[in-house]
C-alpha positions as CSV (number, residue, x, y, z in Angstrom):
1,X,-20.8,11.3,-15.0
2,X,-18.8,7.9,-15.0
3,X,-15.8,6.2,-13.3
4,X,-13.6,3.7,-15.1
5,X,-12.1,1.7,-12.3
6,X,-8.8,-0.8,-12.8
7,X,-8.6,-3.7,-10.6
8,X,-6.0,-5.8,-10.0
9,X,-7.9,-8.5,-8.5
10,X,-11.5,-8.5,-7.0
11,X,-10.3,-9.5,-3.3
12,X,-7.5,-6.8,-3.5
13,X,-7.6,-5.0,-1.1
14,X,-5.9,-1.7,-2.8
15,X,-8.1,-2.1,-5.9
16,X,-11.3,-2.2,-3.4
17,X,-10.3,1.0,-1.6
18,X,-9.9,2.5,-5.5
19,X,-13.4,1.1,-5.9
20,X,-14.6,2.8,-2.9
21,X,-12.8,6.1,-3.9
22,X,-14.3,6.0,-6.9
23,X,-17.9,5.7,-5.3
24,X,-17.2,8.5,-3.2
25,X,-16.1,10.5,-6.6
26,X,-19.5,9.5,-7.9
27,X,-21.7,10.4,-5.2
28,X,-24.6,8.6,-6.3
29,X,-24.4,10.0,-9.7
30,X,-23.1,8.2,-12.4
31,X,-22.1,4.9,-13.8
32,X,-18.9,2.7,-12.1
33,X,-17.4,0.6,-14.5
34,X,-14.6,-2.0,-13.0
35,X,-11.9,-3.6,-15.7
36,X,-9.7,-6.2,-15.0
37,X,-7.0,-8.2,-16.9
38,X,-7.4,-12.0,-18.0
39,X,-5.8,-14.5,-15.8
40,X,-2.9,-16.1,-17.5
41,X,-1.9,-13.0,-19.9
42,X,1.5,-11.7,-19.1
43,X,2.1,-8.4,-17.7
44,X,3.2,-5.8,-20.5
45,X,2.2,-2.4,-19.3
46,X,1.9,-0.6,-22.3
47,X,-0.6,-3.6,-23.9
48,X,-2.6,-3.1,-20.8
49,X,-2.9,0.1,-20.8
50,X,-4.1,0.1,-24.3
51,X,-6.5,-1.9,-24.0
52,X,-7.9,0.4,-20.6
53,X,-7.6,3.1,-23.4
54,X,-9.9,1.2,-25.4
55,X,-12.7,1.3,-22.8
56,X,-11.7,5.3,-21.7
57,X,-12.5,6.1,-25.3
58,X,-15.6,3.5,-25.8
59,X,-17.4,4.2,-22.4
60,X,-16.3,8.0,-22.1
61,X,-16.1,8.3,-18.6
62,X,-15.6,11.9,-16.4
63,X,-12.9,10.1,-14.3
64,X,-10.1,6.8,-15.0
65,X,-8.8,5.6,-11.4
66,X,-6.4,2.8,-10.4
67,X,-4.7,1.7,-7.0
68,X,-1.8,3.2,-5.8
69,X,0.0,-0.1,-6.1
70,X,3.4,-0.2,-8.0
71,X,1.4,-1.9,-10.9
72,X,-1.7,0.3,-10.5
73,X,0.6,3.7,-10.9
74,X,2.6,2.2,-13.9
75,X,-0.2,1.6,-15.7
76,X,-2.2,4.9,-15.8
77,X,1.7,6.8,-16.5
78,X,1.0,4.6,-20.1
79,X,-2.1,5.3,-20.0
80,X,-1.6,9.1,-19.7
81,X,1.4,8.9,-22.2
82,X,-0.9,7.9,-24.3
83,X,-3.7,10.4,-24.1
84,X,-1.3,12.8,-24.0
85,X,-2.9,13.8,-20.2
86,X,-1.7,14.8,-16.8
87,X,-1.6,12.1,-14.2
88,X,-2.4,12.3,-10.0
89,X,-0.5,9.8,-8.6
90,X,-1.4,9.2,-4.8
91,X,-4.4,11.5,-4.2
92,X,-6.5,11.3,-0.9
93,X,-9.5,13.6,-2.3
94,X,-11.0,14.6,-5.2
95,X,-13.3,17.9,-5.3
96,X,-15.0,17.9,-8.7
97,X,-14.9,21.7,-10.0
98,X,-13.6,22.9,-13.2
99,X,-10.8,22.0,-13.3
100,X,-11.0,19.3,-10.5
101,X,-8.7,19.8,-7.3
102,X,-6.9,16.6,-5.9
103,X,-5.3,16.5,-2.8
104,X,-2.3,13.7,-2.7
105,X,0.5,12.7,-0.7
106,X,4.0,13.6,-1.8
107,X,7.5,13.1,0.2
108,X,6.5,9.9,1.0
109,X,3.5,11.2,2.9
110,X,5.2,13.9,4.5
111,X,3.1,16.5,3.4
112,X,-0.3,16.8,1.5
113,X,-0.3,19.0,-1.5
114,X,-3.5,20.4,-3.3
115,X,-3.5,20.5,-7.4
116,X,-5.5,21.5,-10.0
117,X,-5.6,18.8,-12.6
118,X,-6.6,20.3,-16.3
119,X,-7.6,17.4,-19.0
120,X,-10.4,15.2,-19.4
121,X,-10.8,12.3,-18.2
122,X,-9.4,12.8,-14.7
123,X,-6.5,10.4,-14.3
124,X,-5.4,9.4,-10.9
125,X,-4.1,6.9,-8.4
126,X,-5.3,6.2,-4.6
127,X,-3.0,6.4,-2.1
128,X,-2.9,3.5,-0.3
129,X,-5.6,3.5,2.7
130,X,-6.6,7.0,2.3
131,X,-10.3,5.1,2.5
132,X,-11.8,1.7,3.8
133,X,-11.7,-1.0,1.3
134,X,-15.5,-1.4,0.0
135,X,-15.6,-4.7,-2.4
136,X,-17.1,-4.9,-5.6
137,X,-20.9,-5.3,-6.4
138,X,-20.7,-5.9,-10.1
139,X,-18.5,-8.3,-12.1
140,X,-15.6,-6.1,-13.6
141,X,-15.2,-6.6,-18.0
142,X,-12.3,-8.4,-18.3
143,X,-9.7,-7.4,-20.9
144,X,-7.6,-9.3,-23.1
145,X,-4.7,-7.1,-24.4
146,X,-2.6,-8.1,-27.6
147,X,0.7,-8.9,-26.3
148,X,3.7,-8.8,-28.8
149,X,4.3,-12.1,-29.6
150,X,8.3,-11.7,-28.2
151,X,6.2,-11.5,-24.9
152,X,6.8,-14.8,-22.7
153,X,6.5,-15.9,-19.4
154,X,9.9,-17.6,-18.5
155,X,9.3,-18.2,-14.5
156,X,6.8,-17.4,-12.1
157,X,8.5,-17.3,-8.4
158,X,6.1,-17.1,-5.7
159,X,6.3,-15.4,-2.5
160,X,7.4,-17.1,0.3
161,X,5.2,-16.2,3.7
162,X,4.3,-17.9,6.8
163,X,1.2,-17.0,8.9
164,X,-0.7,-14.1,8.0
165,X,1.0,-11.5,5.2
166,X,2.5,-8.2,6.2
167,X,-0.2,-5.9,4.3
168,X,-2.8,-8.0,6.1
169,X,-1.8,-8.3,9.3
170,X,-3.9,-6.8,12.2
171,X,-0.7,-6.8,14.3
172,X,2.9,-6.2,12.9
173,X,5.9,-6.2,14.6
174,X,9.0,-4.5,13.2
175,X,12.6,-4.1,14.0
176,X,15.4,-2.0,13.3
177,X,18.7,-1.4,12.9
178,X,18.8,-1.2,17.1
179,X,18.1,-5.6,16.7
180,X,21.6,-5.8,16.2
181,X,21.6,-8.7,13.9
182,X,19.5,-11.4,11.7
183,X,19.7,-13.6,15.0
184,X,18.8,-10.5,17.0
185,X,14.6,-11.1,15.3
186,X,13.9,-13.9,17.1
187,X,12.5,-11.9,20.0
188,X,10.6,-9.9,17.3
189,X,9.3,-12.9,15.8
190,X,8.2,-14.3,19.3
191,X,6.3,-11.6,19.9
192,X,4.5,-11.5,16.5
193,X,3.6,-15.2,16.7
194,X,2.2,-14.9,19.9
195,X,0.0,-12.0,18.8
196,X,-0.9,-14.0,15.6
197,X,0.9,-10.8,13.6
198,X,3.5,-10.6,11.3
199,X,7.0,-9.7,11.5
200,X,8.7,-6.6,9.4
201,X,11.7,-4.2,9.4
202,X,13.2,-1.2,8.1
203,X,15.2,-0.3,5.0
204,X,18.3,-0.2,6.9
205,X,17.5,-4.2,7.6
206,X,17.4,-5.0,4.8
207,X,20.1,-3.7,3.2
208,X,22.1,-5.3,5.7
209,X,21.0,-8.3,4.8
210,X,19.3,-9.3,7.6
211,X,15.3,-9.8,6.3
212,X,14.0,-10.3,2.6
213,X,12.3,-7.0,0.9
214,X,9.1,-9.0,1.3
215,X,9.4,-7.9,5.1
216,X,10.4,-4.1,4.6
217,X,7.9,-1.7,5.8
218,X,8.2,1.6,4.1
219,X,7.7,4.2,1.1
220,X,10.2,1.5,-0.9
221,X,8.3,-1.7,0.8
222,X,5.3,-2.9,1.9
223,X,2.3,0.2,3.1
224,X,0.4,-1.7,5.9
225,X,-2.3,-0.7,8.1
226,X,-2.7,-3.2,11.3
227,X,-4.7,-2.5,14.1
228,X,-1.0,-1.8,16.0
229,X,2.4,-1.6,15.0
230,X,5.0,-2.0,17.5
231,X,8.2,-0.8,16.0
232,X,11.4,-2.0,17.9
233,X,14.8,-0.4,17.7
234,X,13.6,1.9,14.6
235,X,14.4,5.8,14.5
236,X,11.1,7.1,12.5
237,X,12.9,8.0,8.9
238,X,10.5,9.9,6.8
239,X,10.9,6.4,4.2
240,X,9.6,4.2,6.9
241,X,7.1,6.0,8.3
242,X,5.2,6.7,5.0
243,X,4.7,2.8,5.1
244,X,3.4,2.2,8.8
245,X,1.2,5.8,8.6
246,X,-2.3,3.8,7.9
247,X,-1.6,1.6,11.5
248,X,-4.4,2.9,13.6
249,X,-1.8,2.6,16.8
250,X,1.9,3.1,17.1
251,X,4.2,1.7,19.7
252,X,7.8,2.2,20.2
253,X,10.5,0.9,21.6
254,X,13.9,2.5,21.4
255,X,16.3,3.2,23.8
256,X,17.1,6.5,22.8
257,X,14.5,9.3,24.0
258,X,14.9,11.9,21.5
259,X,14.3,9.4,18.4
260,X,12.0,11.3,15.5
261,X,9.3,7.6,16.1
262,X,8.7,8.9,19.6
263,X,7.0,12.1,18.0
264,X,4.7,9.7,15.8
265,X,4.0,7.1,18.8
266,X,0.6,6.6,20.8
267,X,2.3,4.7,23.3
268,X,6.1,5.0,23.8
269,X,8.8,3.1,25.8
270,X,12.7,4.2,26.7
271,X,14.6,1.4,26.6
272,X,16.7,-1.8,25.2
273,X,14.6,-3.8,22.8
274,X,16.1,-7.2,23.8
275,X,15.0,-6.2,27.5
276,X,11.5,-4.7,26.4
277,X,10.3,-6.9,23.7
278,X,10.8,-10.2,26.1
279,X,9.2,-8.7,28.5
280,X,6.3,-8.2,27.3
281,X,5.9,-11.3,25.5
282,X,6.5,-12.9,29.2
283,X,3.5,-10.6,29.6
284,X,1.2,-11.9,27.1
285,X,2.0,-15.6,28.2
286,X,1.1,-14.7,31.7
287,X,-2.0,-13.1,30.8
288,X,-3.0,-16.1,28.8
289,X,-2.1,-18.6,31.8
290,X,0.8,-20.5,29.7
């Protein structure tokens, strides 16, 4: 038995929980193989995944995995096109019978559904934190796909963050459409800087214009997995809570008891975020003598 492994970067921290997956798939028994993509070569998804087709028929392995990243779930739908096989996008668990069983998240994590997946190799995704990062022990092969010459990189635009990113951040702290406004975040962002977290939001933030995507928490944003996430002035739609799902603890603020979050939440509080929010950071500057 063997597991081909895509990475999109050895310090990922997706492509190391697909590495740890895929060591959990194995058991002890079999080979793991890591591929990569040369630094520098532009990102065509079908000339990637031909050249992971390459290796699937070269090293002929039992299983082909990738992160459930945006890019990690584009890239085995080529590949699949290509081998004419079913793909499991998503999957928490594997059970290797004939045919294999995966269990994966669908509904934006809403509920789990069990499949059996009939083809060989196994194709599938991770979901994002259904298992501990575990990094690599073995450089990965690198590939260099042959890109159409029309191919060019025009502009690379980088990300703008300050202080520690959203996916990594042990603390986040997230507002909602209850904030009121783009000026109404600067007691959210008080409170994150104070806790050395960072600061994100809701869809409906967004759209109003009042955060970049790069803060949006949710099925549609970024999936993050902090130690707690304090979620101020949002309701608990089904979009946002597939995002915040891997935080190990949960509190909300809102000043409306019945909202769906409260159902979700270790620790809950009733009441106006621009009361709440200050307060505690008043809190945390007492406790620390400033």
């Amino acid at each position: 038995m063997g597991v081909l492994v895509f990475i999109e970067g050895a310090g990922d921290e997706l492509s190391q929980q697909a590495v740890a997956f895929a060591r959990r798939l194995l058991a002890g028994d079999g080979d793991l193989t890591a591929v990569s993509v040369s630094d520098g070569i532009p990102y065509a998804p079908a000339a990637w995944a031909q050249a992971i087709v390459e290796q699937v028929r070269s090293l002929g392995p039992t299983a082909v995995l990738a992160p459930g990243s945006d890019r990690g779930n584009e890239l085995l739908a080529h590949v699949a096109a290509i081998l004419d096989l079913p793909l499991a996008a998503g999957c928490t668990a594997v059970t290797p019978c004939d045919p294999p069983t995966v269990t994966r998240v669908r509904w934006g994590g809403s509920l789990l559904e069990e499949a059996r997946v009939h083809g060989s190799p196994l194709l599938l995704t991770v979901a994002p934190h259904a298992v501990a990062a575990a990094p690599l022990d073995a450089e990965p092969v690198v590939l260099r796909p042959e890109l159409d010459r029309a191919i060019a990189v025009s502009e690379r635009v980088q990300a703008v963050t300050a202080g520690v990113s959203l996916a990594d951040a042990q603390v986040v702290v997230s507002g909602g459409r209850g904030v009121g406004s783009a000026g109404g975040f600067a007691v959210i962002e008080e409170l994150a800087g104070l806790l050395g977290g960072a600061v994100g939001c809701s869809r409906a933030v967004t759209s109003a214009g009042w955060r970049p995507h790069s803060d949006q928490v949710g099925q549609t944003g970024t999936k993050v997995s902090p130690d707690i996430y304090i979620a101020c002035g949002i309701s608990g739609a089904t979009q946002h809570m597939a995002g915040c799902k891997g935080a190990k603890k949960l509190l909300a603020i809102n000043p409306d008891g019945e909202a769906s979050i409260f159902a979700s939440a270790d620790y809950g509080v009733i009441g106006d975020l621009h009361e709440v929010v200050p307060a505690i950071s008043a809190q945390v500057r007492k406790a620390r003598g400033a």
